[in-house]
MARMARKOL-396580 format. One record per residue: residue in three letters; x, y, z of N, C-alpha, C in turn. Coordinates in pm, whole numbers, padded with zeros to 5 digits, always signed. Layout:
// residues N
ALAXYZXYZXYZ
...
END
This chain:
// residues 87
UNK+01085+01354-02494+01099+01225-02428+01226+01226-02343
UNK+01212+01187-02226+01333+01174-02143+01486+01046-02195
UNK+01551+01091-02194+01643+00918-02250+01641+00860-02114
UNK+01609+00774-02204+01702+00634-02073+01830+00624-02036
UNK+01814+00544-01936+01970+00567-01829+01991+00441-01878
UNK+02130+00396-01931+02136+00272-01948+02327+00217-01888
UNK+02371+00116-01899+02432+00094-01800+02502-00063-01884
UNK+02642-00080-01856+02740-00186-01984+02727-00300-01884
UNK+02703-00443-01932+02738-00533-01841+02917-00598-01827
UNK+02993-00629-01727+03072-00608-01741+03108-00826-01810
UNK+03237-00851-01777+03219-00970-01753+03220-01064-01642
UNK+03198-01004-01496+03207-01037-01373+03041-01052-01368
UNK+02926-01000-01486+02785-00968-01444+02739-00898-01363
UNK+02888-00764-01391+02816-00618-01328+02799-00509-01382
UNK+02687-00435-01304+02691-00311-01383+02685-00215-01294
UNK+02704-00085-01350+02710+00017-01277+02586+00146-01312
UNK+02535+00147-01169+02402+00204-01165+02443+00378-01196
UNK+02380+00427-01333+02441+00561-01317+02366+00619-01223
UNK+02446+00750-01254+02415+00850-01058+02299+00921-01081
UNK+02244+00928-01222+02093+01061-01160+02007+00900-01098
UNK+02018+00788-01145+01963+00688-01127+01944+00639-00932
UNK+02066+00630-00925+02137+00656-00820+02079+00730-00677
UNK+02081+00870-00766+02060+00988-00681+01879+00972-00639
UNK+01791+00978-00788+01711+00947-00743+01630+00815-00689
UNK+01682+00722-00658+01665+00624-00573+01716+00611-00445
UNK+01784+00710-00393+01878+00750-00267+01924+00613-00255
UNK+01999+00560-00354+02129+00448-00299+02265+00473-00348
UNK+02312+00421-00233+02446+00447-00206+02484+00344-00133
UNK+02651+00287-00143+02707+00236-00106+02656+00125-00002
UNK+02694+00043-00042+02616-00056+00012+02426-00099+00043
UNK+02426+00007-00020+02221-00010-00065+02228-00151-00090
UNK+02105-00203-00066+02051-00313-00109+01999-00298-00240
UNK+01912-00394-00287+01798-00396-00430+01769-00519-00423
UNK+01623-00498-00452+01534-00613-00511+01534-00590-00704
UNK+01511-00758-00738+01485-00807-00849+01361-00846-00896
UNK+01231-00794-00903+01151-00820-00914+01067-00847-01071
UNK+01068-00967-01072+00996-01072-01226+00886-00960-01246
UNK+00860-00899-01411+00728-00848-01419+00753-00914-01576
UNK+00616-00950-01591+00619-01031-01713+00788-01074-01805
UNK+00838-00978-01885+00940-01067-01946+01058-00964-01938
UNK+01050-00850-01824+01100-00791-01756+01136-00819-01635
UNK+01254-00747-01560+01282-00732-01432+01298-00604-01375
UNK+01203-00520-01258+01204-00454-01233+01273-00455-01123
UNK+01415-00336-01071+01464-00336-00964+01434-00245-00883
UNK+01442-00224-00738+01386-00151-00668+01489-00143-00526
UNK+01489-00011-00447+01591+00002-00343+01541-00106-00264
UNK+01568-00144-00134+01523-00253-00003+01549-00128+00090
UNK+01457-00117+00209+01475-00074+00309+01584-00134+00391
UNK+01649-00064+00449+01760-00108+00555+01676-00135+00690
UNK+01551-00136+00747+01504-00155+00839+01334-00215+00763
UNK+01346-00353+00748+01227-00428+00717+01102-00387+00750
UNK+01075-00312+00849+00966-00270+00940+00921-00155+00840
UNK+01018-00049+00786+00992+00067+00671+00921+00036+00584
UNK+00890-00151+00532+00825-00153+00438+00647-00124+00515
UNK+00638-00144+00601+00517-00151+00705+00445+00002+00709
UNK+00535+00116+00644+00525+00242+00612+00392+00300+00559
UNK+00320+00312+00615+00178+00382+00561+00080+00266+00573
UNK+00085+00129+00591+00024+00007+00575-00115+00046+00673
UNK-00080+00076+00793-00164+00097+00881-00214+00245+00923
UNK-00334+00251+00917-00314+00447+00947-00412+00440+01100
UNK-00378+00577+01127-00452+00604+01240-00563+00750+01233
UNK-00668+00758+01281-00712+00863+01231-00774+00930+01367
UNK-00721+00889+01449-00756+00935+01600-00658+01070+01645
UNK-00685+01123+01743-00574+01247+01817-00439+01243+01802
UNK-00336+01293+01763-00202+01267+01815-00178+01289+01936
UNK-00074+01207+01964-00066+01231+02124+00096+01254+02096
UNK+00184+01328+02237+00314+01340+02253+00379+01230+02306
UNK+00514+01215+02294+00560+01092+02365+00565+01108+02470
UNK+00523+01207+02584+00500+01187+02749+00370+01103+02767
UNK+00286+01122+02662+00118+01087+02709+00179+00991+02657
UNK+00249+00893+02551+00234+00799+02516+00267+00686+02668
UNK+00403+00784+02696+00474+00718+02772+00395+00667+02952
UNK+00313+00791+02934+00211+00800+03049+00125+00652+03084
UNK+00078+00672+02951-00044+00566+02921+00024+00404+02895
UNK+00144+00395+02880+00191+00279+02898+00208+00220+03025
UNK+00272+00346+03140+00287+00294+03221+00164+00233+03352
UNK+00050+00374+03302-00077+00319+03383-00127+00198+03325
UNK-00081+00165+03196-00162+00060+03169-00037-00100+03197
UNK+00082-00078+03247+00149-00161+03332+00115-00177+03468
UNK+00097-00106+03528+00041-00072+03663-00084-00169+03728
UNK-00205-00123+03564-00277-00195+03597-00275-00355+03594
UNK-00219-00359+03488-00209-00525+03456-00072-00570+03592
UNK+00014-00522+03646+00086-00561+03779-00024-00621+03898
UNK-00128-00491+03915-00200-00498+04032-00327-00588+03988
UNK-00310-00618+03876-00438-00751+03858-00381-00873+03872
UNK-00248-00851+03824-00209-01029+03899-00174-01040+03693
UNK-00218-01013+03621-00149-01032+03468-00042-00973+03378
END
């Protein structure tokens, strides 16, 4: 059985996250964390530093990859067109 990582509360109501804990959650200094209610538990968890990261896999694509010239290509013909339509 693995031990648990466990951690002293202080009297300010802090504690200190040990480091394999730490390490494997890649936080550091100034990391965020969520508090999340699970029945008569609280589960904590890192926060993305860029909100959009949670959006991470949400949507997939299963079409061609393209490079960022074609991306960049196809944006601009498709500005072009919407210029010369008047939208």
């Amino acid at each position: 059985m693995i031990p648990m990582a466990s951690a002293k509360l202080t009297s300010k109501g802090q504690i200190t996250i040990p480091k394999p804990v730490r390490e494997k959650l890649g936080l550091r200094t100034g990391s965020l964390v969520a508090f999340d209610p699970f029945e008569e538990y609280y589960l904590f968890k890192p926060l993305n530093e860029d909100p959009l990261d949670e959006l991470e896999g949400f949507f997939t694509y299963t079409g061609q990859a393209h490079s960022i010239e074609e991306m960049n290509e196809a944006i601009i013909k498709k500005a072009a067109e919407s210029f010369w339509k008047g939208g």
